[in-house]
N, C-alpha and C positions, 0 to 999 in steps of 0.2 A: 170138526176135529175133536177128539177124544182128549180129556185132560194128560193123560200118560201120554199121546203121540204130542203133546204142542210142548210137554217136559223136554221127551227124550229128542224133540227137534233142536229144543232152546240149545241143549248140551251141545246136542251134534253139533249145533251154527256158533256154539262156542270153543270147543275145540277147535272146526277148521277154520276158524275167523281166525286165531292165535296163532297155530300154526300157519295159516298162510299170510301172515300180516310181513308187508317190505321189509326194509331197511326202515321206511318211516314207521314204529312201531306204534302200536294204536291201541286201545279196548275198548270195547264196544260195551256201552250200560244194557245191564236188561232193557233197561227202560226204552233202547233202541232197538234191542232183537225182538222184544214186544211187539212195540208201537209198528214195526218194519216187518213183520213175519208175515204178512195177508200181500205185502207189499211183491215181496222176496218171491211170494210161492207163485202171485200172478203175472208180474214181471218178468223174474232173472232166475228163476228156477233150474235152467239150461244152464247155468254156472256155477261151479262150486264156490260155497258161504268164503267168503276170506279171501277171493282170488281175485286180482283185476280185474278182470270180466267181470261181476259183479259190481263192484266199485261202480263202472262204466257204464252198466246196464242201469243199475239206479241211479247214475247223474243222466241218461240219456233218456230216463223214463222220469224226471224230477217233477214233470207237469203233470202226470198223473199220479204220483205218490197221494196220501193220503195225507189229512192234514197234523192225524194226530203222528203219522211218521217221519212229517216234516218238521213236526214242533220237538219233537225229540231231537232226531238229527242237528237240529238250532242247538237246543239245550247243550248238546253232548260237545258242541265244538267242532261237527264233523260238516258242517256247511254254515255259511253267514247268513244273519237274516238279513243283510244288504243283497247277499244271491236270490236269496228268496225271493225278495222285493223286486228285483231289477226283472226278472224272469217270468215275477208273474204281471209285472208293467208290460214287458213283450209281447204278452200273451192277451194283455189288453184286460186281467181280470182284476 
């Protein structure tokens, strides 16, 4: 991916994060559209950045996230490292 296309993604998955964010209002760090963007295009690509379906796609894909998208995700508040924990005890890793 080309410096300019992973810019004008960031934007793009910044814009419809915002606009599509609930009732429960939320922002998203760089540091997560980063870490999360290889995540995003491999996973949940099929749903638009911001919309439930996403949300869902990447709690439903959490065991293959990546780790530096999981350690962000932790950071940012938007999942507990006790989920993290409990899910990858599940998983027996």
């Amino acid at each position: 991916m080309t410096s300019t296309f992973k810019k004008l993604f960031a934007t793009a998955l910044t814009v419809a994060i915002v606009a599509g964010a609930s009732t429960n209002a939320f922002a998203v760090s760089n540091a997560v559209k980063y870490a999360c963007m290889g995540d995003y295009l491999s996973y949940c690509s099929g749903h638009a950045p911001g919309s439930a379906g996403v949300k869902q796609c990447m709690r439903a894909n959490g065991s293959k996230l990546s780790k530096g998208c999981v350690g962000a995700l932790v950071k940012a508040g938007m999942v507990s490292q006790s989920e993290v924990s409990r899910r990858a005890a599940s998983l027996g890793r």
